[in-house]
C-alpha positions in Angstrom: -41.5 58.7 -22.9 -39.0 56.9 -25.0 -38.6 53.4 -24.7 -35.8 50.9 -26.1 -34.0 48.0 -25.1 -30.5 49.3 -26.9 -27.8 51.4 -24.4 -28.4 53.9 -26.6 -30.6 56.5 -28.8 -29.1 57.8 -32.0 -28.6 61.3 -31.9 -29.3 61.6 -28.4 -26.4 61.8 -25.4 -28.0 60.9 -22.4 -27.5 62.1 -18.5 -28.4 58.4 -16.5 -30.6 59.1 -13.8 -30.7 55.8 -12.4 -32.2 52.3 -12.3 -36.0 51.4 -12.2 -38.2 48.9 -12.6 -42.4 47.7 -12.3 -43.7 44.8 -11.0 -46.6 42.8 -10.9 -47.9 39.3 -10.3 -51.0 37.8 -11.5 -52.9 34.4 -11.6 -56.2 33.5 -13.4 -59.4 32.3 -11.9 -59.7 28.8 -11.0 -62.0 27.7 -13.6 -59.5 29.0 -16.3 -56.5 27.2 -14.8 -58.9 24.2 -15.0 -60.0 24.6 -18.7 -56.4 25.3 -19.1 -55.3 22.3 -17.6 -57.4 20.2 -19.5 -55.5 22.0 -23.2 -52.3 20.8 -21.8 -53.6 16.7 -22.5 -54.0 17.6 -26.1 -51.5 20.6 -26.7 -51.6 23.9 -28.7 -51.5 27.7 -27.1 -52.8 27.7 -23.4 -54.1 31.6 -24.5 -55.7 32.6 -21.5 -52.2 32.2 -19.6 -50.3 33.8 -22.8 -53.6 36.8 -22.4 -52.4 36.7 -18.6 -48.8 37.3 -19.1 -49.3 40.1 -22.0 -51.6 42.0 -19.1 -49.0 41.9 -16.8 -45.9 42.7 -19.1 -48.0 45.3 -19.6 -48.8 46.4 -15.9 -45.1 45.9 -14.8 -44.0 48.8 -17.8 -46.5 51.4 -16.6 -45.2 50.9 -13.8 -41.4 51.1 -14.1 -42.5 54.4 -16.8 -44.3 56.0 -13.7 -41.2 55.3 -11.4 -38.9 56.8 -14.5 -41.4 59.9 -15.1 -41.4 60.8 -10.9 -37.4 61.2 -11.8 -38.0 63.6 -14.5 -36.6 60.9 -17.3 -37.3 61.6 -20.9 -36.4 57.8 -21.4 -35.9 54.6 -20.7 -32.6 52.5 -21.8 -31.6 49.3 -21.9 -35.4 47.4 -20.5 -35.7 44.1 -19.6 -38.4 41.6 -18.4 -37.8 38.6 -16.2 -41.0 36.4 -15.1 -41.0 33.8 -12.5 -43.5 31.4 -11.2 -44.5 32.1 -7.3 -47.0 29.8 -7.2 -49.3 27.0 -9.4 -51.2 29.4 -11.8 -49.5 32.8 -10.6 -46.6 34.1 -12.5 -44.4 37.7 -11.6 -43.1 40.1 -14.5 -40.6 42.4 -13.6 -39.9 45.0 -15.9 -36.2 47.0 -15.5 -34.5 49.6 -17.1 -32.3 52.6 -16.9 -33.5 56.0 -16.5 -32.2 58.5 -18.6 -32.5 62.2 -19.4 -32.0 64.3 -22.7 -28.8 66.5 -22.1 -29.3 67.7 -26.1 
């Protein structure tokens, strides 16, 4: 599976087979978001929740790939990620793209 964030692939024309996407949300335990809490009073990288939100970038592509492969795509055009926070430690990544088939 072939996976870009262009409209395109060089050398390829492509048949769209239509939009898809993965989800996933995610939180950490609550002694992380408390050691984390405590980094944010002096600063630097809060790397369990930047560990968190790779995992679930992550999570939400399988996802949207295994949505694209039930539609018989050979790619995926055009991706996108969007996080939000739903609640105090929990964040969602949506992953989005177009489907796409080889025609050559």
């Amino acid at each position: 599976m072939v996976l870009v964030n262009t409209d395109y692939i060089s050398g390829k024309e492509l048949q769209m087979l239509g939009l898809v996407k993965g989800s996933t949300i995610q939180s950490k335990n609550i002694g992380r978001d408390i050691s984390q809490g405590f980094k944010t009073i002096v600063g630097g990288e809060l790397k369990a929740y930047t560990q968190m939100m790779n995992e679930a970038r992550e999570l939400a592509t399988k996802r949207m790939v295994e949505e694209a492969e039930k539609l018989g795509a050979d790619a995926v055009v055009n991706i996108r990620y969007a996080s939000s926070a739903v609640m105090q430690g929990a964040a969602e990544v949506i992953a989005y793209g177009t489907a796409v088939k080889f025609v050559n």
